[in-house]
N, C-alpha and C positions, 0 to 999 in steps of 0.2 A: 914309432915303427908300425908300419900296418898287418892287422889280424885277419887274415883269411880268414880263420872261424867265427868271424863277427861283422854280422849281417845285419844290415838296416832295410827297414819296410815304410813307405812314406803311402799313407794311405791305410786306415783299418776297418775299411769294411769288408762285405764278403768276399773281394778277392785275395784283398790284405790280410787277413786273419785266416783263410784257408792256403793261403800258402806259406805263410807262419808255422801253419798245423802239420803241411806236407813238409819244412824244414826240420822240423822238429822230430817227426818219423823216421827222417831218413840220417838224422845225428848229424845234419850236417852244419851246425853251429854249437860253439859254446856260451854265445851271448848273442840276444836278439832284443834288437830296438824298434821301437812303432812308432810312425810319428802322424801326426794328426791334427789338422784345426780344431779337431772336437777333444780337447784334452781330456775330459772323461771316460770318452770313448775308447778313445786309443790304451787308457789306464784298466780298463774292463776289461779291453781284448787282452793287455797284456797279461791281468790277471789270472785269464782265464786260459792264457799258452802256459802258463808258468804252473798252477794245476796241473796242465797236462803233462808237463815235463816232469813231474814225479813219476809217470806210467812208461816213461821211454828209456832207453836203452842205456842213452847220454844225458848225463847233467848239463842242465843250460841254463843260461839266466836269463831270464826276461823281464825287461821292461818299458813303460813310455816316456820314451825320452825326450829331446832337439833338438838341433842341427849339430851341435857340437859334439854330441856322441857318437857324429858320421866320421869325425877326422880321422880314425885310425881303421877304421870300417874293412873288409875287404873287398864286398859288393852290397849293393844295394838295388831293391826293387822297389819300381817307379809305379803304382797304379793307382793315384790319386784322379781322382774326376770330378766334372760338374757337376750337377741335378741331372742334365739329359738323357735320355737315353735311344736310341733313331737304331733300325730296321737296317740301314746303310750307316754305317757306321762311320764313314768316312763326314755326316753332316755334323758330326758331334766333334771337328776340329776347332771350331773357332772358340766354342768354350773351354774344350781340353787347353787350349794354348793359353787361355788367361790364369786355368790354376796353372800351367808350366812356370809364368810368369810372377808367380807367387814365390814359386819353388826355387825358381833359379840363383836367386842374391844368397841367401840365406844357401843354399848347399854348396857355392863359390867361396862365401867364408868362411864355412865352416875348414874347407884343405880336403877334403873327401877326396880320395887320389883311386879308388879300385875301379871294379868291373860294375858299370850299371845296365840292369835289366829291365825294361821300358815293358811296361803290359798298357796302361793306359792308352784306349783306343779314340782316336784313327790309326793302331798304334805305330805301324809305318813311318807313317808323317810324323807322330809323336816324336819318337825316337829322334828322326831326321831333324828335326827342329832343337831338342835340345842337345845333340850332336855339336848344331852351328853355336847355340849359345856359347856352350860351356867351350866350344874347344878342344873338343876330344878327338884323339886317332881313330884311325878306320882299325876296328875289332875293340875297342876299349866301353864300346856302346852298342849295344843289339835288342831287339824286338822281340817279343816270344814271339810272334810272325806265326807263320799258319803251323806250330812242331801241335796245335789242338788240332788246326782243322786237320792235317793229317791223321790224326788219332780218330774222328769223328770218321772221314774215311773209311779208315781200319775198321772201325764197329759198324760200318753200313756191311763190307763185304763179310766180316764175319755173321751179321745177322743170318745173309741170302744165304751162307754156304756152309755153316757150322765149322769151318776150318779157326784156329782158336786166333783169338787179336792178334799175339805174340808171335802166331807164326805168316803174318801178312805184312809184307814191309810195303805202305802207301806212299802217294809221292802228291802233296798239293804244294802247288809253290807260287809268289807273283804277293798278289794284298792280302792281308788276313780281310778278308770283305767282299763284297758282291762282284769283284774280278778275280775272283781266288782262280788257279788252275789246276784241275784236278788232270796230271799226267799220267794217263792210264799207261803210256808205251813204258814208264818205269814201276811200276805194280808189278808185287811178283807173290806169291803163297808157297815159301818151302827154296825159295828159286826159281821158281817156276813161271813165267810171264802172265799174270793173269790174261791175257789176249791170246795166250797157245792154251792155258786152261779156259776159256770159253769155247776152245774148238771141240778138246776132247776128254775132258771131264763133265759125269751129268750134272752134277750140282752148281757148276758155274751157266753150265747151257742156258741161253736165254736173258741172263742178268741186262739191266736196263742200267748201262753206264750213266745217263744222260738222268734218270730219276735219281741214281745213287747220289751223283754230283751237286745236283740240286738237294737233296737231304742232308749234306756232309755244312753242305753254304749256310745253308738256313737251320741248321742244328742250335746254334747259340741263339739267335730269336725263338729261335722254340720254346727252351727252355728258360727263357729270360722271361716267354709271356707264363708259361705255365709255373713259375715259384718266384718271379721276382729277381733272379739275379743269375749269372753263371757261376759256382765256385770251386769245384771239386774238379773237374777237368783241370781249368787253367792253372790252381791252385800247383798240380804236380808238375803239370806244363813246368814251371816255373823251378819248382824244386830239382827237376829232373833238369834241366838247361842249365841251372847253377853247381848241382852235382858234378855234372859231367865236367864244368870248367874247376871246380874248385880239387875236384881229383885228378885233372892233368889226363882227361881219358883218353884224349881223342875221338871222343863220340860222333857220329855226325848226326848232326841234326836241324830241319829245315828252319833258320830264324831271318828274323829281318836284321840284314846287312846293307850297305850302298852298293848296289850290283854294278857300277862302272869300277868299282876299286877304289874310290877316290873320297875322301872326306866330304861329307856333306852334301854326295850325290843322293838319286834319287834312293831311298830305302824299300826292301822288297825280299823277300823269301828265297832264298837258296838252300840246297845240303852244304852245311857247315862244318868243319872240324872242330870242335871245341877243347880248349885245353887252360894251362896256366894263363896264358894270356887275354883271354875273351875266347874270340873269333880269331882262329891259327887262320886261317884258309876257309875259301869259299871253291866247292866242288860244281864243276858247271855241265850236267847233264846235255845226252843229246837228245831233243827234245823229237817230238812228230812234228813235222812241219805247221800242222793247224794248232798245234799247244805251242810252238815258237808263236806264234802269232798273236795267241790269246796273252801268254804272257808279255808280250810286247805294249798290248793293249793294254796291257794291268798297269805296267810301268808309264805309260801317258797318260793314264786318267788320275793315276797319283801325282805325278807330275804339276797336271790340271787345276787341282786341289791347292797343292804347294803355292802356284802363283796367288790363291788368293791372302795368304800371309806375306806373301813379301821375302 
């Protein structure tokens, strides 16, 4: 019988292990598994959540296990990668797909039946890809998809305007990548449209959407050159996306789904409902005609990519 509160992590480096750390804070497992080509590694990292687990709230057990620890699983996150690392993230497909291909036998025998959360970038395409392998329904597989780059957003306009993160609901949707859409017409602070607050609040007056945009995009290159790695963003990214599912919230929140509906179409960022089942629904905003457009673009140049796998 499968354990919602037992969560497998394939991959334990900085992304794996910090969002290990953010499950772990937010009590939302009783048992956590790491899985890893570097079985030392993943044995250290677990060591060292399990430490951790003495200072939290909930008792959990950790440890490094293998595929067969997935079979009763309830969800699992995917963000195992190559060596590479690319500025456009979208070039870093061809090797992400031969560890997918690593992945794939071994998590089909194992019987692993829950909700899998794909971070492994191109992650779009990632997802999409092991979507067709495995043969999963539409909502049963999803992308953390841009629920950062929106947050990264959120901490641009809170910079300019001191108004706080929490009370800025962002809106980027399309690639998590250098097609991302940052849709200002659904920005709001309070309620409030941020494009009616650039009219008549001082502290918005003058805000340079078009620099913000470009700082929200290239945020994770930032920080990837300046410490080596992203992990505390994405890390809650994560916890927060499987929260929300594994509590039946109904959250919405913007992740990579198949935007035609359909198994194994193109994958790309929407506001999401999230509940028991993965992805309930996918909410489809009405966009400014020049953001229909961009996101339109986003969806063919993923597309683009897609045909060079096959």
């Amino acid at each position: 019988m499968r354990n919602d509160r037992k969560i497998g992590i394939i991959g334990a480096g900085h992304v794996g292990s910090h969002a290990g750390s953010a499950l772990l804070f937010r009590g939302l497992c009783d048992q956590l598994v790491i899985l890893d080509t570097d079985g030392p590694k993943a044995k250290a990292q677990a060591d060292d959540l399990q430490d951790m687990a003495g200072f939290t709230a909930r008792q959990c057990k950790v440890w490094a296990g293998d595929y067969s620890d997935l079979s009763d699983a309830g969800a699992l996150i995917i963000c195992a990668s190559g060596p590479i690392c690319k500025e456009d993230r979208l070039e870093e497909l061809g090797e992400s797909v031969r560890v997918m291909d690593e992945i794939i036998p071994p998590l089909k025998k194992s019987g692993f039946s829950g909700i899998i959360l794909v971070i492994t970038n191109p992650v779009d395409l990632v997802a999409r890809y092991l979507a067709v392998k495995l043969g999963l329904p539409w909502g049963k597989i999803l992308g953390s998809g841009t629920n950062l780059d929106t947050a990264r957003q959120v901490r641009e306009l809170s910079r300019r305007t001191g108004v706080a993160q929490g009370s800025i609901q962002g809106m980027v949707l399309g690639e998590h990548g250098e097609s991302q859409v940052s849709c200002w017409s659904q920005v709001s602070a309070g309620g409030v449209p941020v494009l009616r607050l650039m009219e008549t609040d001082p502290a918005w007056k003058g805000l340079d959407l078009a620099q913000m945009e470009d700082a929200a995009r290239g945020a994770g290159w930032g920080i990837l050159c300046g410490k080596g790695s992203t992990e505390f963003g994405i890390g809650n990214s994560a916890a927060q996306i499987l929260q929300a599912i594994q509590g039946d919230e109904g959250r919405v929140l913007p992740v990579s789904i198949p935007v035609d509906g359909t198994d194994g179409g193109v994958f790309a960022s929407l506001p999401c409902v999230l509940g028991k089942n993965g992805v309930e629904r996918a909410l489809r905003p009405k966009l400014a005609p020049e953001e229909q457009a961009k996101f339109d673009a986003s969806l063919a140049r993923m597309e683009e990519y897609w045909k060079t796998i096959g």
